[in-house]
Every structure is written in structure tokens, then in C-alpha cells.
N, C-alpha and C positions, 0 to 999 in steps of 0.2 A: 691201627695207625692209618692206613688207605682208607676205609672209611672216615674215619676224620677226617682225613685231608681232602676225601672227597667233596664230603659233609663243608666243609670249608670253602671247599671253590663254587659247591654249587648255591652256597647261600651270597657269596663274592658275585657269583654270576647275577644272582636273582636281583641280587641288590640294584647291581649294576645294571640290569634290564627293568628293573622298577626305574631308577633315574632315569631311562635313558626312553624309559615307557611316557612317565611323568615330563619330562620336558618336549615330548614330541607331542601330549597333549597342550602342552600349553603353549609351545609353537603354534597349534591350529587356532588353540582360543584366542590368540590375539591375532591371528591371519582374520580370521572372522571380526576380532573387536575392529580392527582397521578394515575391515571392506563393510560393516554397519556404519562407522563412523564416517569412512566416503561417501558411502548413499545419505546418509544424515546431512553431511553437508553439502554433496549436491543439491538433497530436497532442499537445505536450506537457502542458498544460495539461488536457488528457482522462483521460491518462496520472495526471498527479498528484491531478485529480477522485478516480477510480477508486479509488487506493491509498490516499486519505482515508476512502471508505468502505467498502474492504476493514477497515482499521482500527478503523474505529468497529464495526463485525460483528465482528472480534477481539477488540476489549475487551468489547462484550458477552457475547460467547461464553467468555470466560475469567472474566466475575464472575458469570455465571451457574455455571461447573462449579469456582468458590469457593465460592460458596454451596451447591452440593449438596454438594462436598466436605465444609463446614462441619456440614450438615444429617446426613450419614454418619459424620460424628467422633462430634457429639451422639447418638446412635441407638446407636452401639456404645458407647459412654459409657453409657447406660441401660441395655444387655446385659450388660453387664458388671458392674453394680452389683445388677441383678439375679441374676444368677447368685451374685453373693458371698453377697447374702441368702439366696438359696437353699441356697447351702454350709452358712452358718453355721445355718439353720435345720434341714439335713439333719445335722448337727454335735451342735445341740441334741438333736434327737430320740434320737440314738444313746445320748448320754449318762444319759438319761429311761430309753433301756430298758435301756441296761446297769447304774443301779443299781436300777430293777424285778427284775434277774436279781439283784442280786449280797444284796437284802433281804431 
């Protein structure tokens, strides 16, 4: 009878120190899943910092070489209006001396 009864408690016990084994590992494995999953999204959240202000450098960097773009349309745009003046003043001239020749 003692022996069973022993037999009893100490399978009671076992039992009871396997749960109680089994849930203090798995208290740790999610102590761990949640300090992975902070560092995760730290790095993530670092990650998206980053590419927000890669971004903002890209859009500066694109409406800066719009603007020069802009500034080099205007500039040949002048070059080119120039030069017509010039045609047509070189134009003139010819005509000036061709009927000096032809008087």
C-alpha cells in the first residue's frame, strides 16, 4: 500500500514538475519569440526610417536636375533666338551690298 501510494505521488509529482517544466520552457520561447520580433521590428522600422530619407534626397535631387533642366531649355532657347537674329541680320547685310553692287 506505501509503495503505491508512494508510486502515486511521485508520478503526481513528475507529472506536475513536467508541466510545470514544460511551461517554463515555453515561457522562455516566447520571452525570446518577443525580443526577435522587437529586434525585427526595430530593424524594420530603421529599415523604413532609411528609405523615407533616401526618398526625400531623391525627390530633392530630381527637382533640383528639373530645374537645371529647365534653366538649360531657357539658355538654348536664347541661343537660338540669337543666332536667328544674327541670320537674319547677316541676311540683311547681304542684301544692302548686293544692291550697292547691282546700283
Amino acid at each position: 500500500d506505501k509503495s503505491v501510494k508512494q508510486l502515486k505521488e511521485y508520478k503526481e509529482n513528475s507529472e506536475s514538475g513536467t508541466a510545470e517544466l514544460v511551461a517554463t520552457k515555453l515561457s522562455i520561447a516566447e520571452d525570446k519569440a518577443k525580443e526577435e520580433f522587437d529586434k525585427m521590428q526595430k530593424e524594420y522600422e530603421g529599415v523604413i526610417e532609411n528609405l523615407r530619407k533616401e526618398l526625400v534626397v531623391a525627390k530633392n535631387d530630381h527637382e533640383v536636375a528639373v530645374k537645371e533642366g529647365e534653366s538649360k531649355l531657357k539658355a538654348s532657347e536664347s541661343m537660338r533666338l540669337e543666332v536667328e537674329q544674327a541670320h537674319e541680320g547677316l541676311k540683311e547685310e547681304k542684301r544692302g551690298l548686293t544692291r550697292q553692287l547691282t546700283d
